[in-house]
C-alpha positions in Angstrom: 22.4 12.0 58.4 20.6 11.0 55.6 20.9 12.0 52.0 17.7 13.7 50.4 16.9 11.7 47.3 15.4 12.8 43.9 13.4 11.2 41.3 15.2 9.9 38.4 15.0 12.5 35.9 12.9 10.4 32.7 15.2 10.7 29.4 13.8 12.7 26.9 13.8 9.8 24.1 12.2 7.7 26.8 9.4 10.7 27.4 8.9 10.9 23.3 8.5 7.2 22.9 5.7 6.9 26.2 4.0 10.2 24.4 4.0 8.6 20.8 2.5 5.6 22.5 -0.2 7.4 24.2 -1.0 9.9 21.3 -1.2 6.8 18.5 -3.3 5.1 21.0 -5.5 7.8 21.3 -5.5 8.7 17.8 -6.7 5.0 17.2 -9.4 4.6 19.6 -11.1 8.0 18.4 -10.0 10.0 21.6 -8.6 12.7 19.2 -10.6 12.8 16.4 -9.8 12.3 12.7 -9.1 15.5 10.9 -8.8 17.7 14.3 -6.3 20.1 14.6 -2.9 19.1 16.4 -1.9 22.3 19.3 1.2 21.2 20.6 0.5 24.0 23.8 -2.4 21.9 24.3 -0.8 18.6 24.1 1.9 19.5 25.9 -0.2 21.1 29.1 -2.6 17.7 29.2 0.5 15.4 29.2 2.6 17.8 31.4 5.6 17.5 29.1 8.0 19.9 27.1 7.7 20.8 23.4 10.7 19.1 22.0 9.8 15.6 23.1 5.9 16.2 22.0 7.7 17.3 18.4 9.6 14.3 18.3 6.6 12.0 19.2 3.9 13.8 16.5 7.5 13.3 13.9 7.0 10.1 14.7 3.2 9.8 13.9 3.4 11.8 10.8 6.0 8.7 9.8 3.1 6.5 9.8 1.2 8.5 8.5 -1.4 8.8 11.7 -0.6 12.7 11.3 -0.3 15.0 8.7 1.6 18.4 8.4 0.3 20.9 5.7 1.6 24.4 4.8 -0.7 27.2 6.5 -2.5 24.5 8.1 -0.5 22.7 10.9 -0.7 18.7 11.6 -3.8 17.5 11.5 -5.1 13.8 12.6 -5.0 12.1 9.1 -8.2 11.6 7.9 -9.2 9.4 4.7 -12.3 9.3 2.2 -13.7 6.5 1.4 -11.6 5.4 -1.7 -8.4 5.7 0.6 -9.7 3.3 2.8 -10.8 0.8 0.6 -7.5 1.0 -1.4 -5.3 0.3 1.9 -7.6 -3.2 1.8 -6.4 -3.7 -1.5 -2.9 -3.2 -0.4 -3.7 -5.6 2.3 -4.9 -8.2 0.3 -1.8 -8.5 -1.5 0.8 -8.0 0.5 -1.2 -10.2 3.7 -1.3 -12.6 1.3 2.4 -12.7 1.0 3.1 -12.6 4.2 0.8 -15.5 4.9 2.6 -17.5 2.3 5.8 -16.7 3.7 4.9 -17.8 7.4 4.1 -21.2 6.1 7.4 -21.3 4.9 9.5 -20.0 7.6 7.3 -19.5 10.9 8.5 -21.8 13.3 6.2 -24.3 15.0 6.8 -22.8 18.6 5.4 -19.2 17.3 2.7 -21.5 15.0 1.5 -22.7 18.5 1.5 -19.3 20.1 -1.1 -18.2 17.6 -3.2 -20.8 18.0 -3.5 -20.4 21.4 -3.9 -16.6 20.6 -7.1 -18.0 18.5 -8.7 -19.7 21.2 -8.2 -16.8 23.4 -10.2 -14.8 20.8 -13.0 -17.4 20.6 -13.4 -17.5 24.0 -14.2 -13.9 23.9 -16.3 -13.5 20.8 -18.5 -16.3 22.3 -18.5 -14.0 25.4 -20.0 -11.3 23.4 -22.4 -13.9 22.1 -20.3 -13.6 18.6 -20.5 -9.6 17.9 -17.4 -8.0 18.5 -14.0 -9.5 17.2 -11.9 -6.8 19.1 -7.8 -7.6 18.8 -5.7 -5.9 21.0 -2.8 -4.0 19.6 0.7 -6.0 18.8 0.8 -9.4 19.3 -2.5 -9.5 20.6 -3.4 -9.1 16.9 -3.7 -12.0 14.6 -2.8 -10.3 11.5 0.3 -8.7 13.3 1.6 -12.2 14.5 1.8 -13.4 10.9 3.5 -10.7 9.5 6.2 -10.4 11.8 6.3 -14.7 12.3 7.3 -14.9 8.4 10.5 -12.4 9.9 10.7 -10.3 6.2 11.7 -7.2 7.7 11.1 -4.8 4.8 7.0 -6.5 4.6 6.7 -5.9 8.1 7.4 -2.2 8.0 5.0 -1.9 5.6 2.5 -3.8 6.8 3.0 -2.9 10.4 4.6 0.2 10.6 2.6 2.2 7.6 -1.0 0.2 7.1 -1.5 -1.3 10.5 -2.6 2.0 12.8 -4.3 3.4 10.1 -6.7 0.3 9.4 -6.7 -0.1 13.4 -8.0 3.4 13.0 -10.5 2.8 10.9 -11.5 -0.3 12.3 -12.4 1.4 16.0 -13.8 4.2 15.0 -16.5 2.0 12.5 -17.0 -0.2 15.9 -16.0 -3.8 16.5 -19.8 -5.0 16.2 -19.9 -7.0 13.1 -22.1 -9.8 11.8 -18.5 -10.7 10.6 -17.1 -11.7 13.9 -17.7 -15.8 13.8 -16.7 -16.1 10.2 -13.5 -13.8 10.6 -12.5 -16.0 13.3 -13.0 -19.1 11.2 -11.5 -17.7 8.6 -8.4 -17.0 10.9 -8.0 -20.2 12.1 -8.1 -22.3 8.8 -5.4 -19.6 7.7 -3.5 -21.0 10.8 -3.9 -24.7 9.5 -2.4 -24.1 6.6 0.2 -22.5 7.9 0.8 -25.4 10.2 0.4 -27.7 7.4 3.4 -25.3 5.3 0.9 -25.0 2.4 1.9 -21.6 1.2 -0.3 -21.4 -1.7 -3.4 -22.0 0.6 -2.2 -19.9 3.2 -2.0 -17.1 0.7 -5.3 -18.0 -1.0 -7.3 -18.1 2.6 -5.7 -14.7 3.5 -6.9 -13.0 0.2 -10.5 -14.1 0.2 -10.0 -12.9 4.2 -9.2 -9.7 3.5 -11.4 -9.3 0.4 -14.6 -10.2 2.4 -13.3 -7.8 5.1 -12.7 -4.8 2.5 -16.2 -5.7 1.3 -17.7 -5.5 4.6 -16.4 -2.1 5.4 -17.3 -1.2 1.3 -21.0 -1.9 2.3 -21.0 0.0 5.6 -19.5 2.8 3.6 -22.6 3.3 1.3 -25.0 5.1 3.7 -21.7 7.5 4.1 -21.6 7.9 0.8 -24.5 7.7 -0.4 -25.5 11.2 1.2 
């Protein structure tokens, strides 16, 4: 006679980590809007779940700042103005810029490699799109990510990747991917790349600056209309 069997029971730290993944996902792509209300019986009935693991994941999201707790309010899905978004491409600027220099010092040539076959991966799909959309996956799909955590400065990379990444992510899908930007980005990505390659940190830096600048003025131009009202 056979023994009945029973599904593994998951862990509750594994159950926070898979919710904090789905929520910060969904928070990025728009699926739960900026500036809606967070109802934990609500989120916890859709993703058939317990409270204390959903409090632990939205913790977790109010760390990087995707979520944000007010007295007499709740958590709310962070939401910014226009002059908070801009000044997190300011930030970017300078510390990207550092972080570029850094990789052309220390990245080694294997994860060099791995980026520039990440870049020809990209091209392949702009061109796809007949050069609209410059949509990066999240992680190492994402160029920006792959230098930051190549030049292995911990302390930059929690900065970078743990506090400004989602919420420019955010910002980036919810504005759309279209963008008359797409082919020069991608250029602009891969000369960063050869210098990199080429361990000129000073040009490295220089290229990511001017990359993020033209970005932040980009997204300052799509602003206006908004604005502008």
């Amino acid at each position: 006679m056979t023994k009945a069997t029973t599904a593994p029971i998951e862990p509750s730290a594994t159950i926070a980590d898979r919710i904090f993944d789905q929520l910060r996902q969904a928070i990025v792509e728009g699926s739960i809007p900026a500036g809606s209300k967070i109802s934990e019986p609500v989120l916890a009935a859709r993703y058939g779940i317990s409270r204390g693991p959903l409090r632990e994941a939205l913790r977790r999201l109010e760390s990087i700042k995707l979520v944000e707790r007010r007295a007499n309010v709740g958590a709310r899905v962070i939401q910014l103005n226009s002059d908070q978004l801009l000044e997190i491409y300011d930030v970017r600027e300078a510390l990207e810029g550092m972080a570029a220099r850094i990789a052309a010092e220390r990245m080694p040539d294997e994860a060099i490699d791995e980026i520039k076959r990440l870049l020809a991966q990209h091209r392949g799909e702009i061109a796809r799109d007949d050069w609209q959309t410059y949509f990066q996956e999240e992680g190492d799909l994402d160029f920006h990510f792959r230098i930051v955590q190549g030049g292995g400065n911990q302390r930059l990379f929690d900065i970078l990747c743990n506090d400004l990444y989602h919420l420019a992510r955010m910002y980036r899908c919810q504005f759309g991917m279209r963008s008359e930007r797409a082919r020069d980005a991608l250029k602009e990505h891969e000369l960063i790349v050869d210098a990199i390659a080429a361990r000129d940190g000073e040009l490295a830096e220089w290229l990511m600056r001017r990359h993020i600048r033209a970005s932040r003025e980009a997204i300052a131009r799509r602003l206006v209309p908004q604005t502008g009202r």
